[in-house]
Biopython code that builds the backbone (N, CA, C, O; Angstrom):
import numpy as np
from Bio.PDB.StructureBuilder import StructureBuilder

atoms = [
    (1, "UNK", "N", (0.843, -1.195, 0.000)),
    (1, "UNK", "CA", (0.000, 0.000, 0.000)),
    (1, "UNK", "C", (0.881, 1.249, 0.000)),
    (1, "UNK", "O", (2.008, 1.394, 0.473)),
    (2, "UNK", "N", (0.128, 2.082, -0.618)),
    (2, "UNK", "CA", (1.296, 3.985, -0.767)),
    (2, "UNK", "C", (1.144, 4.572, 0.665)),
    (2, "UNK", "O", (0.188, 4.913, 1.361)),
    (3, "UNK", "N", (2.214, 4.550, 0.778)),
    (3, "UNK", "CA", (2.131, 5.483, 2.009)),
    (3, "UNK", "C", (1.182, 6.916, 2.153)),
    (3, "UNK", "O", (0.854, 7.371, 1.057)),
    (4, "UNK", "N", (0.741, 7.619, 3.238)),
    (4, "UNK", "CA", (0.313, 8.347, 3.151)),
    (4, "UNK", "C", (0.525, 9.176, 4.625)),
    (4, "UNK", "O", (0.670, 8.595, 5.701)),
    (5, "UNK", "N", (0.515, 10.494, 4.468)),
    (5, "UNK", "CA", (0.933, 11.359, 6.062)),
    (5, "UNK", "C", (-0.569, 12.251, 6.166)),
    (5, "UNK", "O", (-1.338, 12.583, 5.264)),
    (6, "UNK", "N", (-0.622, 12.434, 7.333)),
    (6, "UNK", "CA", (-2.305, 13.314, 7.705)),
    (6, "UNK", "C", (-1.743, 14.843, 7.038)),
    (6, "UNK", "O", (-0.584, 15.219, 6.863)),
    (7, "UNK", "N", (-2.986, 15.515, 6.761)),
    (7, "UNK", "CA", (-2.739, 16.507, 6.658)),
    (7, "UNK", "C", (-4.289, 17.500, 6.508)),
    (7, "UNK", "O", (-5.403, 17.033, 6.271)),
    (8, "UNK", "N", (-4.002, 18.712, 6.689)),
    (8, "UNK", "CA", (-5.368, 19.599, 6.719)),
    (8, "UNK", "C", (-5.988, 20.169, 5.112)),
    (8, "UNK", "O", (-5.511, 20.968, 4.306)),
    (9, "UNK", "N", (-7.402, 19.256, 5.099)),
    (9, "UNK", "CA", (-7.950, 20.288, 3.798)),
    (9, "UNK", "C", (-9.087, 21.413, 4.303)),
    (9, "UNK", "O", (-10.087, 21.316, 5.014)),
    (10, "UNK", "N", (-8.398, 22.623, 3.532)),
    (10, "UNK", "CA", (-9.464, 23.975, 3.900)),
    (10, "UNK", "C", (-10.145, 23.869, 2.864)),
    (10, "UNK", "O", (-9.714, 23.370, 1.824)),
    (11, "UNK", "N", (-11.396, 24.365, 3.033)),
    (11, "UNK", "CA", (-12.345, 25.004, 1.594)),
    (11, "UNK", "C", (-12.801, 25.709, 2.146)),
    (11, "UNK", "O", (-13.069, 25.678, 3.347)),
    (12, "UNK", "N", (-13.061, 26.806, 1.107)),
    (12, "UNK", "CA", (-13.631, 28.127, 1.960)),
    (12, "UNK", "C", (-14.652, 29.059, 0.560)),
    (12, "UNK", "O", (-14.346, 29.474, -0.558)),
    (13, "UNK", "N", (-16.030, 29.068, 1.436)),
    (13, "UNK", "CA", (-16.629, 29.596, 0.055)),
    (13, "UNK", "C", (-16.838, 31.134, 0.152)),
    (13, "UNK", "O", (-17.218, 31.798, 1.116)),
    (14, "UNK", "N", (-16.519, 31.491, -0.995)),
    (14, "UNK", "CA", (-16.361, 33.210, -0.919)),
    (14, "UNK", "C", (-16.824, 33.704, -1.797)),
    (14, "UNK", "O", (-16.649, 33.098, -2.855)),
    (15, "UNK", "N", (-17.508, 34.805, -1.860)),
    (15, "UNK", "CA", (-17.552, 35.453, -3.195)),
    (15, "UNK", "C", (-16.309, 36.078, -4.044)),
    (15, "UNK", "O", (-15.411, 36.855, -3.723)),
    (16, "UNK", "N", (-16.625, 35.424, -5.242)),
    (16, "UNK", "CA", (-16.100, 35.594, -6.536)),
    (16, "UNK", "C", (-14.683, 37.144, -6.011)),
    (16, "UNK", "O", (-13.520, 36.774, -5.848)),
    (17, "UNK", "N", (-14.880, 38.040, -5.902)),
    (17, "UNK", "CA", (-14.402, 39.182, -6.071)),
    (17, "UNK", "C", (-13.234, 39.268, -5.059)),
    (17, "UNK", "O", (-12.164, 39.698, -5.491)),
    (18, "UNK", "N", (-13.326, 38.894, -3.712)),
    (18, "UNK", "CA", (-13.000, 38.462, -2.984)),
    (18, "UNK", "C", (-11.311, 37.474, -2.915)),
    (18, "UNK", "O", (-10.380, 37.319, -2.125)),
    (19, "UNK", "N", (-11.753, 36.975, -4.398)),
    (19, "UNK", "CA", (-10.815, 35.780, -4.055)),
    (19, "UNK", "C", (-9.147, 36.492, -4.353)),
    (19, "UNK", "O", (-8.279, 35.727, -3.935)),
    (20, "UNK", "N", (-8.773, 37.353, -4.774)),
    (20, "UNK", "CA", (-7.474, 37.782, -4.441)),
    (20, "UNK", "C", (-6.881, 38.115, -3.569)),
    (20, "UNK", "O", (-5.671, 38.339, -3.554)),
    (21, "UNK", "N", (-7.780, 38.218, -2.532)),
    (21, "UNK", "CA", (-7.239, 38.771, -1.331)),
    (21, "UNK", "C", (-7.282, 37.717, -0.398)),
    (21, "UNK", "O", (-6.482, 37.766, 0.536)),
    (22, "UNK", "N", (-8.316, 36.477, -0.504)),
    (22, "UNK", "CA", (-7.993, 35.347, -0.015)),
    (22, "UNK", "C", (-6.477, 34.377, -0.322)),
    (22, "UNK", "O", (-5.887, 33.638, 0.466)),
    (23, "UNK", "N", (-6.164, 34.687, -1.671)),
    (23, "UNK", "CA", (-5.036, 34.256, -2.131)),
    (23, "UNK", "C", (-3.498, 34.597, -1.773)),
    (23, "UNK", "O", (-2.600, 33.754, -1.786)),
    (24, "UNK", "N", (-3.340, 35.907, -1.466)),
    (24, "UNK", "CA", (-2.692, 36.832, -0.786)),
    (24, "UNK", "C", (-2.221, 36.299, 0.668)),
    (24, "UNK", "O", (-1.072, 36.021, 1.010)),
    (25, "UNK", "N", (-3.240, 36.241, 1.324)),
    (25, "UNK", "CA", (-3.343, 35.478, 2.917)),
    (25, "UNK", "C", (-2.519, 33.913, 2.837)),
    (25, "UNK", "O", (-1.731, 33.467, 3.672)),
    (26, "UNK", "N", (-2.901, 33.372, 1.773)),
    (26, "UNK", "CA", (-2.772, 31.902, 1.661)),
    (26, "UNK", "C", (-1.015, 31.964, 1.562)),
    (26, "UNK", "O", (-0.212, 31.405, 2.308)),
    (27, "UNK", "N", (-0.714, 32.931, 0.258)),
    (27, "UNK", "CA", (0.669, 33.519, 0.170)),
    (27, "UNK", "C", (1.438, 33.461, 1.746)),
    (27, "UNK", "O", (2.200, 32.652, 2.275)),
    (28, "UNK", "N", (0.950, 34.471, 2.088)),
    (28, "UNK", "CA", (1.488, 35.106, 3.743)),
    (28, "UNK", "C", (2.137, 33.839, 4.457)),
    (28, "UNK", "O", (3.265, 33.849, 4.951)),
    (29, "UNK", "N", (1.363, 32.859, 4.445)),
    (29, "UNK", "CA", (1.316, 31.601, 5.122)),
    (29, "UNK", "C", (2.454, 30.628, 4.691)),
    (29, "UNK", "O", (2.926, 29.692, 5.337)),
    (30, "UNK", "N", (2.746, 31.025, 3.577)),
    (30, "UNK", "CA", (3.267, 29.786, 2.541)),
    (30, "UNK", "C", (2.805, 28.619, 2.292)),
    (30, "UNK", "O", (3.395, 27.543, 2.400)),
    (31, "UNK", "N", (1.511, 28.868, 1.881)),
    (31, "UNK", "CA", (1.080, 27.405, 1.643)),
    (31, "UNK", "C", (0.879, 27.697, -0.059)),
    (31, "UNK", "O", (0.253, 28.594, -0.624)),
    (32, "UNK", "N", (1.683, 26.553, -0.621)),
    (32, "UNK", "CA", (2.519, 26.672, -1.998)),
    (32, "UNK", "C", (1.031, 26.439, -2.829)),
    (32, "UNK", "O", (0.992, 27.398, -3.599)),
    (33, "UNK", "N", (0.153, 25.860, -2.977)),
    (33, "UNK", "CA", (-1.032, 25.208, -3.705)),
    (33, "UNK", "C", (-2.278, 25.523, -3.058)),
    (33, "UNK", "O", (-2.606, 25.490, -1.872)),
    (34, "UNK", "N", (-3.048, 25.912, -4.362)),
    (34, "UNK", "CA", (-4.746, 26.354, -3.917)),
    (34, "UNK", "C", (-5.105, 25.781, -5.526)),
    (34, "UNK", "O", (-4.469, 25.595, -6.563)),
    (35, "UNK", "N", (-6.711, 25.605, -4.994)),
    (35, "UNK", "CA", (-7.587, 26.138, -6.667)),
    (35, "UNK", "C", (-8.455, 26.990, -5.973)),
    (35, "UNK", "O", (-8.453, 27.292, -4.779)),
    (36, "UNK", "N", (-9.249, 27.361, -6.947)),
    (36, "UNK", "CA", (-10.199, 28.150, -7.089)),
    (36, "UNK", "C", (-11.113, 27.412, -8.217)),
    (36, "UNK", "O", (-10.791, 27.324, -9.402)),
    (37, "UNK", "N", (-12.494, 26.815, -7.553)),
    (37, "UNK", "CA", (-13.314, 26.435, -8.178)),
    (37, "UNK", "C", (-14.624, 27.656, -8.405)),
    (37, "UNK", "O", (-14.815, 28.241, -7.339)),
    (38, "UNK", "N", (-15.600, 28.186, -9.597)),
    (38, "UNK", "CA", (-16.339, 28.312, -10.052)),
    (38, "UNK", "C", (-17.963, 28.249, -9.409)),
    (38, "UNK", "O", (-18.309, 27.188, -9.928)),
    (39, "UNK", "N", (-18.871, 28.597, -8.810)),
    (39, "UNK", "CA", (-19.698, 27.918, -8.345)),
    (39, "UNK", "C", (-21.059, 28.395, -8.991)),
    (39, "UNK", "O", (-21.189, 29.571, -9.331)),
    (40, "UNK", "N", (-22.231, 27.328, -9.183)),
    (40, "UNK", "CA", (-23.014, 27.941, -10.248)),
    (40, "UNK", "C", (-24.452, 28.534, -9.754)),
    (40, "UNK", "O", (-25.096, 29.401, -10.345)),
    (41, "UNK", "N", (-24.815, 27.876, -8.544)),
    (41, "UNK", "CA", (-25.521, 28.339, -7.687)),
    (41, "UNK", "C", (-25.514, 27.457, -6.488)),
    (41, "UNK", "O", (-24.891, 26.398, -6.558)),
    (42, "UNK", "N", (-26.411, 27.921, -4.923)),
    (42, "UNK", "CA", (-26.275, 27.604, -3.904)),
    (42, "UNK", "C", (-27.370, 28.152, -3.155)),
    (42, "UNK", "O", (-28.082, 29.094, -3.505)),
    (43, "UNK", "N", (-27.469, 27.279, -1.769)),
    (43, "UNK", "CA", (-28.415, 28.228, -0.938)),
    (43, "UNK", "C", (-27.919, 27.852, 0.636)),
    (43, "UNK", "O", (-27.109, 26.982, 0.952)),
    (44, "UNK", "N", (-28.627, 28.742, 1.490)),
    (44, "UNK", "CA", (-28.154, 28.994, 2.787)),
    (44, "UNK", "C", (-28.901, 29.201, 3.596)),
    (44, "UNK", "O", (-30.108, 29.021, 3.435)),
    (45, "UNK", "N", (-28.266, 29.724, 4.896)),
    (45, "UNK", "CA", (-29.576, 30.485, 5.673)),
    (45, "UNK", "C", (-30.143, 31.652, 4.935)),
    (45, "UNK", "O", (-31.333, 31.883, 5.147)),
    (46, "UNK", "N", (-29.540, 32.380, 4.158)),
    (46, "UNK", "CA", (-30.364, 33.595, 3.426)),
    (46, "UNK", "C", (-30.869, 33.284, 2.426)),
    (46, "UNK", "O", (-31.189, 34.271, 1.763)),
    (47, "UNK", "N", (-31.219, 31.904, 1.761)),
    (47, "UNK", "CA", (-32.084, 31.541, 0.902)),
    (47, "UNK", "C", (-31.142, 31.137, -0.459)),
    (47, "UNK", "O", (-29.941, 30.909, -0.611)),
    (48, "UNK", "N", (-32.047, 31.161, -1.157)),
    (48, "UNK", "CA", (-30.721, 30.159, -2.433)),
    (48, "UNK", "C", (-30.247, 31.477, -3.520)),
    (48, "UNK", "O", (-30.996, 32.397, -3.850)),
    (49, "UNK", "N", (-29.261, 31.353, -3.827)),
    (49, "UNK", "CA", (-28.923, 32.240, -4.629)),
    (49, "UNK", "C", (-28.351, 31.352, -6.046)),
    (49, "UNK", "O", (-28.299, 30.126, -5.952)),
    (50, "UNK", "N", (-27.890, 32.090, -7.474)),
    (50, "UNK", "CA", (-27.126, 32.143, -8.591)),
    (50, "UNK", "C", (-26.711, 32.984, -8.763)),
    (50, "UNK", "O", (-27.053, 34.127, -8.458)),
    (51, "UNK", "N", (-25.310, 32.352, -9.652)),
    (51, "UNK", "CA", (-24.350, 33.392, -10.261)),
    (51, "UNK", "C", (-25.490, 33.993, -11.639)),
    (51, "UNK", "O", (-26.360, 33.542, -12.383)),
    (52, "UNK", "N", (-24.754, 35.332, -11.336)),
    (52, "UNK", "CA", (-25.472, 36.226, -12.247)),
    (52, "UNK", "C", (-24.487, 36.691, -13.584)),
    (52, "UNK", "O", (-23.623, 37.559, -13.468)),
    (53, "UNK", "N", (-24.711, 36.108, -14.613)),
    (53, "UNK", "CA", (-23.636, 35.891, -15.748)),
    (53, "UNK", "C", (-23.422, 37.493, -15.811)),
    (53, "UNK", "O", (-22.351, 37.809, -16.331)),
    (54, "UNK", "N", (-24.102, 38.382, -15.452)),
    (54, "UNK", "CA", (-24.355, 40.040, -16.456)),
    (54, "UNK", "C", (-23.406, 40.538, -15.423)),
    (54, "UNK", "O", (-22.350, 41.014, -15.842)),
    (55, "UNK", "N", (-23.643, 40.500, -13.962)),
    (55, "UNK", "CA", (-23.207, 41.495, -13.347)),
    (55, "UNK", "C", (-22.156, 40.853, -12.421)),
    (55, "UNK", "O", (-21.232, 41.550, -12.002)),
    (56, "UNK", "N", (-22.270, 39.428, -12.052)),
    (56, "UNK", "CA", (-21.372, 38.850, -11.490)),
    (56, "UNK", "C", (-21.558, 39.297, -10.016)),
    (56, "UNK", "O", (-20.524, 39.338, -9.350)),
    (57, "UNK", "N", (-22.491, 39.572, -9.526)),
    (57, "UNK", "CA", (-22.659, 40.578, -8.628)),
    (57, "UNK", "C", (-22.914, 38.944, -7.270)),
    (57, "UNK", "O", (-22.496, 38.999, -6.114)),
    (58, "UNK", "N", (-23.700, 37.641, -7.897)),
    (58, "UNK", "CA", (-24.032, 37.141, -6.706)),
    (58, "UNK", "C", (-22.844, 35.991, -7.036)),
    (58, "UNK", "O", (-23.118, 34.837, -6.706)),
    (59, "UNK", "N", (-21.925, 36.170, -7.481)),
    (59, "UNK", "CA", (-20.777, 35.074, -8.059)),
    (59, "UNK", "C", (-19.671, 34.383, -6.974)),
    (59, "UNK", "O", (-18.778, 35.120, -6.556)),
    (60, "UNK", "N", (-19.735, 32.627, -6.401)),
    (60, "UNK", "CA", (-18.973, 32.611, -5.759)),
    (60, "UNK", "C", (-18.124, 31.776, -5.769)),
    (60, "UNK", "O", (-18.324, 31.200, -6.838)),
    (61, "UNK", "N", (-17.064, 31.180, -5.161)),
    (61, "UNK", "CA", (-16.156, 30.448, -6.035)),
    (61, "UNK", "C", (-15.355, 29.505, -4.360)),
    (61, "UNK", "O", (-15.382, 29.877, -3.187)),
    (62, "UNK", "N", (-14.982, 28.746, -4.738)),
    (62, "UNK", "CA", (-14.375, 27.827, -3.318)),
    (62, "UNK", "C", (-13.065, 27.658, -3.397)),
    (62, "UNK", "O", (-12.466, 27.205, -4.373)),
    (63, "UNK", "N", (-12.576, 28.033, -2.333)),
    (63, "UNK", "CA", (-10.930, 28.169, -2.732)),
    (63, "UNK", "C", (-10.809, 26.696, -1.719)),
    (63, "UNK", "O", (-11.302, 26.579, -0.597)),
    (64, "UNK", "N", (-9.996, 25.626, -2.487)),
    (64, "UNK", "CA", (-9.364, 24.386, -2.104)),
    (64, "UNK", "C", (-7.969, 24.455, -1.296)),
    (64, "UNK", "O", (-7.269, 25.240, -1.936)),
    (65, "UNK", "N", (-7.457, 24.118, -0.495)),
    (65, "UNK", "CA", (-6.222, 23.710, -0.490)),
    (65, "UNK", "C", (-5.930, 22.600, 0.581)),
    (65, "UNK", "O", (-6.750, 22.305, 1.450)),
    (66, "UNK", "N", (-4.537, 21.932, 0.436)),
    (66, "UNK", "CA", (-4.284, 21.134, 1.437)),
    (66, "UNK", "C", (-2.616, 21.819, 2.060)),
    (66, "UNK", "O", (-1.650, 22.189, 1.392)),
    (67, "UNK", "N", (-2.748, 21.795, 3.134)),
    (67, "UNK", "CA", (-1.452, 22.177, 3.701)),
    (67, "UNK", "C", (-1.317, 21.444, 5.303)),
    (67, "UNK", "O", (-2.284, 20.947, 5.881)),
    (68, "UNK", "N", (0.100, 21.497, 5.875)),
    (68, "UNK", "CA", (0.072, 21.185, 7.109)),
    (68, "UNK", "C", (-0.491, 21.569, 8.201)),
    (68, "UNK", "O", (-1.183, 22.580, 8.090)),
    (69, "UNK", "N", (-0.393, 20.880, 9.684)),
    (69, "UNK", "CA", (-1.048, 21.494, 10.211)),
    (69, "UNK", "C", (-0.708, 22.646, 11.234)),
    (69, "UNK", "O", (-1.440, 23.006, 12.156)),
    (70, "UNK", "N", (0.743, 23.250, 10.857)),
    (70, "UNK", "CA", (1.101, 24.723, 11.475)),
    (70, "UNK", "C", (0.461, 25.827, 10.472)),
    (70, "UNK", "O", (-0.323, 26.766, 10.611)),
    (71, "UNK", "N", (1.132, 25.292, 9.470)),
    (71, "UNK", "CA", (0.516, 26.632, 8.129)),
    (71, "UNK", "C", (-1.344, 26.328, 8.129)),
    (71, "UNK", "O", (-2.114, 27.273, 8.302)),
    (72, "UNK", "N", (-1.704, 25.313, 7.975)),
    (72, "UNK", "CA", (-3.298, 25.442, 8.594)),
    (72, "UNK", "C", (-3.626, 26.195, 9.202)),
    (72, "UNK", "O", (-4.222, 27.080, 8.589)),
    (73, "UNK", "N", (-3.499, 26.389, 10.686)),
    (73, "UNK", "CA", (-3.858, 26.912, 11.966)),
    (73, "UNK", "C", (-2.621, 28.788, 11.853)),
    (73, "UNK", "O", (-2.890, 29.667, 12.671)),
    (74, "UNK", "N", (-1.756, 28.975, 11.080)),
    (74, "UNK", "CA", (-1.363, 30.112, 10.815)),
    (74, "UNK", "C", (-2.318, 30.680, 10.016)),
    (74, "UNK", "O", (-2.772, 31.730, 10.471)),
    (75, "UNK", "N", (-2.928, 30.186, 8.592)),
    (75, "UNK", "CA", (-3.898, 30.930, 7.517)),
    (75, "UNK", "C", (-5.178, 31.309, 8.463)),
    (75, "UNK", "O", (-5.587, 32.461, 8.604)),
    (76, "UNK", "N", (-5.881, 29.873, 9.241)),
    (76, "UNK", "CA", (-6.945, 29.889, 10.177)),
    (76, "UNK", "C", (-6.475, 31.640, 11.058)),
    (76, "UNK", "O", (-7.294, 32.558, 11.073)),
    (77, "UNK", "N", (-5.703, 31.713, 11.411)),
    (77, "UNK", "CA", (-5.566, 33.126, 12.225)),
    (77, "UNK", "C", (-5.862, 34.027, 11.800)),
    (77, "UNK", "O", (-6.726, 34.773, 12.260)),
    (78, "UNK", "N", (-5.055, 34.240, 10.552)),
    (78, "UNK", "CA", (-5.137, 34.953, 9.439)),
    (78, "UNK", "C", (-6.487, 35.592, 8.703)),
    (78, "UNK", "O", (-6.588, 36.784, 8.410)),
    (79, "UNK", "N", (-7.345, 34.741, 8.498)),
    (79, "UNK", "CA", (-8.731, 34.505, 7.685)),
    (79, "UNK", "C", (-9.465, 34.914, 8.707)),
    (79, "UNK", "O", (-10.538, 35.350, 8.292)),
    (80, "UNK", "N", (-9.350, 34.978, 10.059)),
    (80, "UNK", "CA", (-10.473, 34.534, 10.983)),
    (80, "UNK", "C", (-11.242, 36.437, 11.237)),
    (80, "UNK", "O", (-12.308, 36.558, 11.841)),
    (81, "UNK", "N", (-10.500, 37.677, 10.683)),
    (81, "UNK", "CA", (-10.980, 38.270, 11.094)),
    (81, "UNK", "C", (-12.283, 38.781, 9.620)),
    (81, "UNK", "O", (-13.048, 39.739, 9.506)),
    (82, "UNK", "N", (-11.990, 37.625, 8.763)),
    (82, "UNK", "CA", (-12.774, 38.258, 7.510)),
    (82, "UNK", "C", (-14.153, 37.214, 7.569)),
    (82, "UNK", "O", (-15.058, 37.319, 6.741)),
    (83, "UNK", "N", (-14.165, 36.262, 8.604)),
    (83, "UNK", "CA", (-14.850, 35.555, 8.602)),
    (83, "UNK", "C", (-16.509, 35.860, 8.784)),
    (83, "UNK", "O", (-17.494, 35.364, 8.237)),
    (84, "UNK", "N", (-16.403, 36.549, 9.458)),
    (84, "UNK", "CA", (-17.599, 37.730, 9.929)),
    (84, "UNK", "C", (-18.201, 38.340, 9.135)),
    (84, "UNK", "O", (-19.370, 38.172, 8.786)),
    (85, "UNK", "N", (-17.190, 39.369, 8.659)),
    (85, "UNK", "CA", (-17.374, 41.065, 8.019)),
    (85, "UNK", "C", (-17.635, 40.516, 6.765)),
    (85, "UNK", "O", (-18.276, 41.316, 6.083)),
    (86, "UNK", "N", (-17.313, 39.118, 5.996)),
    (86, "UNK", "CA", (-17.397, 38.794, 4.982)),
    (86, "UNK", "C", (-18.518, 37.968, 4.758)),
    (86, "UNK", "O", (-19.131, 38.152, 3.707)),
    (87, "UNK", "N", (-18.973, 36.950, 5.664)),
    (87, "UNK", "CA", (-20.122, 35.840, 5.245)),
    (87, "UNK", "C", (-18.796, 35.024, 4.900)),
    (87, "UNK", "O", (-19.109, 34.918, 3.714)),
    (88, "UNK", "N", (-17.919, 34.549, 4.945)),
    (88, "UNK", "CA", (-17.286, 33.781, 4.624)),
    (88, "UNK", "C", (-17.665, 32.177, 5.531)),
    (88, "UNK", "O", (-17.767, 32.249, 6.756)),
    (89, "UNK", "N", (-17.819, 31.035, 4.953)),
    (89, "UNK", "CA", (-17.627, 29.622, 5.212)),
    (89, "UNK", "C", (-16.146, 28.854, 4.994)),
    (89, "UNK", "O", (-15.621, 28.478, 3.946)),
    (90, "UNK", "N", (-15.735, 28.778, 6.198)),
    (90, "UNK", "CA", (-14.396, 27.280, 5.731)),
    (90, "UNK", "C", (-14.193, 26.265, 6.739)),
    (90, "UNK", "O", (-13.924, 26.230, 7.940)),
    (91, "UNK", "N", (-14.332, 25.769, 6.167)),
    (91, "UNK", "CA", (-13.959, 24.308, 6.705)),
    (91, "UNK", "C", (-12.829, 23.829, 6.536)),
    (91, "UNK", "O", (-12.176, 24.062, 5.518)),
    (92, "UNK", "N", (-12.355, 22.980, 7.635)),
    (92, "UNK", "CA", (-11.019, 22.411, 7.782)),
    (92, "UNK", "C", (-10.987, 20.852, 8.808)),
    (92, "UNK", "O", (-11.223, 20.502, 9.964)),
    (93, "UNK", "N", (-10.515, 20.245, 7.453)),
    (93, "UNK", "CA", (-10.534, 18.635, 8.079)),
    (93, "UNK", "C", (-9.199, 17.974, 7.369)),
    (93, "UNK", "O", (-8.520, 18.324, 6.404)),
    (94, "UNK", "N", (-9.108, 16.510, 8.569)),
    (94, "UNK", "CA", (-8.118, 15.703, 8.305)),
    (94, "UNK", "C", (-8.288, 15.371, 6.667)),
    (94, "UNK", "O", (-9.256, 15.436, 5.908)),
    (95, "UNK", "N", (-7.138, 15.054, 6.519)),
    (95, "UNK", "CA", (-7.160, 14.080, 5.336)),
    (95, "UNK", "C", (-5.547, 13.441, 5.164)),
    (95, "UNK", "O", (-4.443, 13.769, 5.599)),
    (96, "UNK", "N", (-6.162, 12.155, 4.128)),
    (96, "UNK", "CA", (-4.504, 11.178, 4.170)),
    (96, "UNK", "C", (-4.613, 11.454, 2.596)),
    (96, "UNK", "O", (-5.451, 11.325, 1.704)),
    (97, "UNK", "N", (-2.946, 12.025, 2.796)),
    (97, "UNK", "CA", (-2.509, 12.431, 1.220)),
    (97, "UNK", "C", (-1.224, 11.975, 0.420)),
    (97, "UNK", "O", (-0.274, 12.757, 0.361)),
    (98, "UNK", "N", (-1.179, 11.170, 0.016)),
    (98, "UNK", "CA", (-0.149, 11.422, -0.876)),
    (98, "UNK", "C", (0.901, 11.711, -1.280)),
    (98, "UNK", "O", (0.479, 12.771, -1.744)),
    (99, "UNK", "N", (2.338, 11.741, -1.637)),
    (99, "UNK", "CA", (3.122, 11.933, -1.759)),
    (99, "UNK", "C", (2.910, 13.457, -0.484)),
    (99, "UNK", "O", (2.949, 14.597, -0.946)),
    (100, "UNK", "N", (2.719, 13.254, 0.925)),
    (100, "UNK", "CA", (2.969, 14.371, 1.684)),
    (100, "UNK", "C", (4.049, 15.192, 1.822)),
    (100, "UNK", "O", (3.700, 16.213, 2.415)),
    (101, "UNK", "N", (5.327, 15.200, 1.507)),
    (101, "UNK", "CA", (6.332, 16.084, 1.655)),
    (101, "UNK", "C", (6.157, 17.156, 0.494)),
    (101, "UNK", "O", (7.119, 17.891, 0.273)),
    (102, "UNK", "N", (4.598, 17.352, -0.528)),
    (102, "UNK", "CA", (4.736, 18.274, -1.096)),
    (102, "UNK", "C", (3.561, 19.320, -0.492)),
    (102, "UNK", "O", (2.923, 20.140, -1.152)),
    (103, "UNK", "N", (3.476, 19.099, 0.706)),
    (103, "UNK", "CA", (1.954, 20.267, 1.401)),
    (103, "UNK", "C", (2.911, 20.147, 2.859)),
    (103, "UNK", "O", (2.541, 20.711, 3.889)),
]
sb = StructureBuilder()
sb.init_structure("model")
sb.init_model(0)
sb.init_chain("A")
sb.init_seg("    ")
for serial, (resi, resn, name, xyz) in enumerate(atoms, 1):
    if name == "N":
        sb.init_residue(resn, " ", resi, " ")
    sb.init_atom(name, np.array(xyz, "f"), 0.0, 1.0, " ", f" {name:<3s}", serial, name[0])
structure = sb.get_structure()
């Protein structure tokens, strides 16, 4: 069997506009790898929303990553004051990965 080492996956759903400055943070941290997925619609406690092709205005997108669990809990610090002011969602859980000496 492949070996595998624990490690932390974040996802964090944000609006669209947003996401450079989430990326930035991720930077700060050094955590080398993200995506940024697309999202086409969704709903919540404030009811369901879609992306709005014209104005982009309700557009939101999930930023992925896997990293350890110091740089985890460093970004987590980091993020935590936009968590609020933003509506931001992230989640952060174990996971067994893979060639681990590259997260």
């Amino acid at each position: 069997m492949v070996a595998t080492v624990q490690r932390k996956r974040i996802e964090i759903l944000v609006d669209t506009p947003l996401v450079p400055r989430i990326i930035r943070l991720i930077k700060e941290v050094d955590i080398s790898g993200w995506s940024v997925i697309k999202i086409a619609s969704g709903g919540g406690r404030d009811g369901r929303w879609d992306h709005d092709e014209v104005t982009g205005a309700a557009a939101k997108s999930i930023i992925l990553m896997i990293a350890n669990e110091v740089k985890a809990s460093l970004f987590a610090d980091r993020i935590a004051p936009l968590l609020e002011s933003h509506g931001l969602l992230i989640t952060i859980g174990n996971v067994e990965v893979v060639r681990g000496d590259r997260f």
